[in-house]
C-alpha positions in Angstrom: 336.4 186.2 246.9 339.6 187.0 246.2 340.7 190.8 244.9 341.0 190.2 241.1 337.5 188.7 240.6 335.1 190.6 238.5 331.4 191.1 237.4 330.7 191.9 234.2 327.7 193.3 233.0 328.0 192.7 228.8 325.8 194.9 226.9 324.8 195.1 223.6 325.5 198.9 224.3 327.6 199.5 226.6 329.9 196.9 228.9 330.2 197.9 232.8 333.0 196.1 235.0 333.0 195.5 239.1 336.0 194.4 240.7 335.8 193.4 244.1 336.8 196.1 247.2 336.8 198.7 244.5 333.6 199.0 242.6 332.5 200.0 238.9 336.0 200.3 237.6 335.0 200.3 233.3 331.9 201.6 232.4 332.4 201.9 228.2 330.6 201.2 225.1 330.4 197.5 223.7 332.4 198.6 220.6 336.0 197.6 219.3 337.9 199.0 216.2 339.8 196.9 214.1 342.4 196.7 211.7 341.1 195.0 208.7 344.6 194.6 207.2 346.2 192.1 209.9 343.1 191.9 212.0 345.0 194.0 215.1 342.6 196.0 217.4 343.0 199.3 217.4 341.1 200.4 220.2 338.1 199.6 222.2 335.5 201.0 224.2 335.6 204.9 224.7 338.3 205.4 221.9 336.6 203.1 219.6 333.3 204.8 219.6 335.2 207.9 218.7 336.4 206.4 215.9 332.8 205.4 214.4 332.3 207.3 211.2 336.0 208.5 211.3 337.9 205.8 210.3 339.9 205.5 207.4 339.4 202.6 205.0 341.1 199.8 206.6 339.9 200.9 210.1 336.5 198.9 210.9 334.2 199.8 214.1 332.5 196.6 215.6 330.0 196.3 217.4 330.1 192.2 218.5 327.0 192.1 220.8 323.5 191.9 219.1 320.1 191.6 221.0 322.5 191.0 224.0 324.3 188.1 223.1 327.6 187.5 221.1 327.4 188.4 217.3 331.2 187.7 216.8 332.6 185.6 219.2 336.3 186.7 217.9 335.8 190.4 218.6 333.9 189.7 221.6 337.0 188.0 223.5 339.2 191.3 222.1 336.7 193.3 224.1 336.6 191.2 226.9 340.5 190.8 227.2 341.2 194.7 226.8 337.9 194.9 230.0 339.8 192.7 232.0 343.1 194.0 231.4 341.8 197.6 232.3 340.3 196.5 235.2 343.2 195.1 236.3 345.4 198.0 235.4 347.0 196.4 232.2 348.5 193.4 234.4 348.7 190.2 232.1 349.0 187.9 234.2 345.2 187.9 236.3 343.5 185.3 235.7 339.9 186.2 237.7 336.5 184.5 238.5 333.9 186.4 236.3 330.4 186.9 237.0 328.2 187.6 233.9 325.2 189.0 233.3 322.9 187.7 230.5 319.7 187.8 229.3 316.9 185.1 230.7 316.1 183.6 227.1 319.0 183.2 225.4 320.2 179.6 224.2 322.9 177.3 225.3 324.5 177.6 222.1 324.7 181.3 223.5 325.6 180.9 226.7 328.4 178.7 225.8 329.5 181.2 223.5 329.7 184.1 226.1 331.2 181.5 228.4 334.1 180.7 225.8 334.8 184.2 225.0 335.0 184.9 228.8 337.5 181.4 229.2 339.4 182.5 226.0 340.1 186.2 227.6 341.9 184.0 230.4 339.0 183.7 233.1 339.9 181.2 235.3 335.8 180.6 236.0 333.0 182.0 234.9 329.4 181.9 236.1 326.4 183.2 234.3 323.4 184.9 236.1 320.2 186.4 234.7 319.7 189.9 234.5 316.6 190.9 235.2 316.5 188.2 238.7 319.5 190.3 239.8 318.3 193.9 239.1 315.5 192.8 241.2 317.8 191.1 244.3 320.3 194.0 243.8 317.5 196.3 244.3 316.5 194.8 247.9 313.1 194.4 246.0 310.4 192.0 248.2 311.1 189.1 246.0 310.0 186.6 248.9 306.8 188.1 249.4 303.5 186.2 247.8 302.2 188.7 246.2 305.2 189.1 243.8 306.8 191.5 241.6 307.6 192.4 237.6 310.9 193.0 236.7 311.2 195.0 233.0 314.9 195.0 232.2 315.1 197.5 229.0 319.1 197.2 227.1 320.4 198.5 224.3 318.9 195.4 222.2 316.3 193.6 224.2 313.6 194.0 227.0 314.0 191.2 229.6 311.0 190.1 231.7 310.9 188.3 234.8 308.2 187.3 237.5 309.3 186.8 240.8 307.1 185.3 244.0 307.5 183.3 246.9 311.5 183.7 246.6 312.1 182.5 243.1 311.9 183.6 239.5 308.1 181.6 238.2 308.6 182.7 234.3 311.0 184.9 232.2 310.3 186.0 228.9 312.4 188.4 226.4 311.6 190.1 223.2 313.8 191.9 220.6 313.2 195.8 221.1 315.6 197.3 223.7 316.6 201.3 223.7 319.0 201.1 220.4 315.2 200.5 218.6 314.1 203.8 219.8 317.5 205.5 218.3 316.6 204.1 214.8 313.2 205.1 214.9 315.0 209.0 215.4 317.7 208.0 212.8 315.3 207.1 210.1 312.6 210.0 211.0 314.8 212.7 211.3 316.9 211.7 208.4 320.2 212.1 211.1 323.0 209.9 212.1 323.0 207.0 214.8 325.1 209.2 217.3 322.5 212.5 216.7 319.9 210.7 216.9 321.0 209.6 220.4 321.9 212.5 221.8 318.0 213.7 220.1 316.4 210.4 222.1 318.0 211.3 225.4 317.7 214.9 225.2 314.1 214.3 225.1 313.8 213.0 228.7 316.1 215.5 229.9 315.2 218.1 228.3 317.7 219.2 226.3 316.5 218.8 223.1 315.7 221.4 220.7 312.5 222.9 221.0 311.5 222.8 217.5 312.4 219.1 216.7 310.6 218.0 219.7 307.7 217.0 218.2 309.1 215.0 215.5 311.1 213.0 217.6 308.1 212.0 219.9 306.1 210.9 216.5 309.6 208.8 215.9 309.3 207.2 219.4 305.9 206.7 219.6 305.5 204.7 217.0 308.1 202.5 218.5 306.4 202.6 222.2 303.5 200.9 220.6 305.5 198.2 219.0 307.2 198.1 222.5 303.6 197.5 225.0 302.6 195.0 222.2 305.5 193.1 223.3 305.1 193.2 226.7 301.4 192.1 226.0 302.1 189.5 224.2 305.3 188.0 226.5 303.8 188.6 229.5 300.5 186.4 227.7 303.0 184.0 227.6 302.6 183.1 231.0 300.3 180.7 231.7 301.3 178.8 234.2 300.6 181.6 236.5 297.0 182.4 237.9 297.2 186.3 238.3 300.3 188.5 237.5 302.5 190.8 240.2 300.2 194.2 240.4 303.9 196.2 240.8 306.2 196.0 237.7 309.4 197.8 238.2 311.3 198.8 235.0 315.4 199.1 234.6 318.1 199.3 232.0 319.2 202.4 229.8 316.1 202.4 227.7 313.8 202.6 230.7 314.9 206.2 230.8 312.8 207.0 228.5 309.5 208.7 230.0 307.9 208.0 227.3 307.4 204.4 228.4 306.2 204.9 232.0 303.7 207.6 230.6 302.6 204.6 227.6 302.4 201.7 230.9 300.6 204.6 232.8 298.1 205.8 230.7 296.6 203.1 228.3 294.5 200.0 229.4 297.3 197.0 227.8 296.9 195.3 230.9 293.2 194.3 230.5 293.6 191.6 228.5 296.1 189.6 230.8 295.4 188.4 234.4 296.1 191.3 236.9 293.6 191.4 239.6 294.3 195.2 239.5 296.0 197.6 237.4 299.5 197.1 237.8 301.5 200.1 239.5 305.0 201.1 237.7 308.0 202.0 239.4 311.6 202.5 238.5 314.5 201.0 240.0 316.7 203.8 241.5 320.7 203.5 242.1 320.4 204.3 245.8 318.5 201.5 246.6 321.3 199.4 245.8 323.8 199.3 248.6 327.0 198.5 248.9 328.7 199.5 245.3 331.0 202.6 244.4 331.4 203.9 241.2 335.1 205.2 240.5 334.0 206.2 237.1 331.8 208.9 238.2 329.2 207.8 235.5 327.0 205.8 237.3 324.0 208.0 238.9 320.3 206.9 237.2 318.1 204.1 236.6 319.9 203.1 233.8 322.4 201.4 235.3 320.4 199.4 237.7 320.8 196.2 235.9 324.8 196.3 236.6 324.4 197.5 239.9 322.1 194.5 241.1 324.4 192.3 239.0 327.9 193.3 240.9 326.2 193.1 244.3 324.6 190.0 244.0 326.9 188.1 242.0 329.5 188.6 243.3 328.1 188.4 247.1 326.2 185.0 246.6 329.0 183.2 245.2 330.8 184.5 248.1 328.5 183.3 250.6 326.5 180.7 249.8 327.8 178.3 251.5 325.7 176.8 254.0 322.9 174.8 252.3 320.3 175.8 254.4 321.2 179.9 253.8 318.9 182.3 252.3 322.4 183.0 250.1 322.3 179.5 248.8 319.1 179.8 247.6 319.2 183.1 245.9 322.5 181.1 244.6 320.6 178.2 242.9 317.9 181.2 241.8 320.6 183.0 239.7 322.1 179.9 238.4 321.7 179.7 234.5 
C-alpha cells in the first residue's frame, strides 16, 4: 500500500492512528473543542480533553462518538481531518486509503455515516472492518481451528462479541455497556467528577487507588459487572444457530482492564444456562502477541489496546495482499468485509 494510507481505530473514547512503515502515530482521546460563536475548532484530542470543565462560555468540549458510532457527524469529520492531518505531519494535500474499525452491529445508516465523515475528511477510500474479527486475527488467535474461539471486545461505549470457527466469524452480537459505564457508576457513587472517577476506576486495577475509598468504588463497579455478565448472557443466548459455544473466550479493549471482570467470568456459574460443553476458560489478549506494529507514541503497552493493534495489522496487510483468490489473505479479506 502506498506510504500515506492509514488505519484508524475510532473510539467512542479514545481514537488511535496507523500509518503504514511507521506504526501507531496518534493515539488521543475522541474529543474536539469548539467554538460555539463561529463554529471554529479549537483544539482536539489531547488539548481538547484538557479543556473539559475549563472552558469559558463560548468554548464547548464534544464528544461526537456514542456507543461507538458517530453521534455528530459534523464534529466527527473535524476530528477525523485534524487525525489525518497529524498523521501526516500537517500536509494538506494526502489524500490516503483508510481502514476503519467499527463495531459488528452497527447499521448501515451508521456505517455510511462513518464512511462519509471518513470521505468528507478527504479519504480517497475507505474500507470498514469489524473489530472484534480483527482483535482476534491481529492476535494470531486459532481462528481456523474447529473447536473455535470467543472474542469480547470491551470500548469505551460498547462490548463487542464475536464467535469464530472453522475460519470465519459464525455470529456477532453487541450490547450497550463498554468501560465509560463503569466510570459513571464511580461518578455517581462517589459523588466525583468524570475525570476522578477515572483515574479512581483505573487506579483500582493498578493499584493506585486510595486505600480507604477502595471499597466504595468496588460496590460502584460491582453493581455494574452484574449488569455487564447479564449482557453477555443474554447476547451470547442470542446465538442459536450454533450447537455448542467456543469453551476459550478471550477478552480485549480498555474496559477489559478491569479485573474485576475476569474475576466476575471466573468465579460465578453465568455460563450454565447457555450451550458450553464445558466451562469456558478466559484469557486476555496481550500486545506482544501481535507482531509486526511499533508504537511511536510510547503509549501503547497493555491489553487495552489490542483491538487497534489487530486492527492496523490486519487491515492494512489483507487489503495489501489479498490478491490471489485462492489465498488464505483473500479469505480473511471477504471475513473482514462489512
Amino acid at each position: 500500500m502506498f506510504s500515506s494510507d492509514l488505519a484508524i481505530d475510532l473510539g467512542t473514547a479514545n481514537t488511535l492512528v496507523y500509518a503504514k512503515g511507521r506504526g501507531i502515530v496518534v493515539n488521543e482521546p475522541s474529543i474536539v473543542a469548539i467554538n460555539k460563536n463561529n463554529g471554529d475548532v479549537e483544539a482536539v484530542g489531547k488539548e481538547a480533553k484538557e479543556m473539559l470543565g475549563r472552558t469559558p462560555g463560548n468554548i464547548v468540549a464534544i464528544k461526537p462518538m456514542k456507543d461507538g458510532v458517530i453521534a455528530d457527524f459534523k464534529v466527527t469529520e473535524k476530528m477525523l481531518t485534524y487525525f489525518i492531518q497529524k498523521a501526516h505531519n500537517r500536509k494538506m494535500l494526502v489524500h490516503p486509503r483508510i481502514v476503519i474499525g467499527v463495531p459488528s452491529e452497527i447499521t448501515q445508516v451508521e456505517k455510511r455515516a462513518v464512511m462519509d465523515s471518513a470521505y468528507r475528511a478527504k479519504a480517497s477510500e475507505v474500507h470498514l472492518v469489524e473489530q472484534a474479527m480483527v482483535a482476534a486475527i491481529g492476535a494470531g488467535l486459532p481462528i481456523t481451528e474447529p473447536s473455535g474461539n470467543m472474542i469480547v471486545d470491551i470500548g469505551g461505549g460498547t462490548t463487542d462479541i464475536a464467535v469464530i470457527n472453522e475460519g470465519g466469524v459464525q455470529g456477532t452480537k453487541m450490547f450497550g455497556i463498554g468501560g465509560r459505564a463503569y466510570t459513571h457508576a464511580v461518578e455517581r457513587d462517589l459523588s466525583v467528577d468524570f475525570e476522578k472517577a477515572e483515574e479512581l476506576k483505573v487506579g483500582l486495577s493498578n493499584n493506585k487507588a486510595p486505600v480507604s475509598q477502595r471499597p466504595a468504588i468496588e460496590a460502584a463497579l460491582a453493581k455494574t459487572a452484574d449488569v455487564w455478565i447479564s449482557g453477555i448472557e443474554l447476547a451470547l443466548s442470542e446465538f442459536t444457530k450454533l450447537d455448542h459455544l467456543p469453551h476459550r473466550m478471550f477478552l480485549c479493549g480498555g474496559g477489559s482492564s478491569l479485573d474485576l471482570l475476569m474475576d466476575r467470568l471466573e468465579q460465578t456459574e453465568w455460563y450454565k444456562t447457555l450451550p458450553f460443553t464445558r466451562k469456558p476458560s478466559v484469557h486476555h489478549i496481550r500486545p506482544d502477541q501481535v507482531s509486526g506494529i511499533k508504537d511511536t507514541t510510547g503509549d501503547v503497552n497493555d491489553h487495552t489496546f489490542i483491538t487497534a493493534m489487530g486492527l492496523l495489522r490486519v487491515g492494512m496487510d489483507t487489503k495489501q495482499f489479498a490478491e490471489d483468490s485462492g489465498s488464505i489473505r483473500d479469505k480473511i479479506d471477504k471475513m473482514l468485509s462489512v
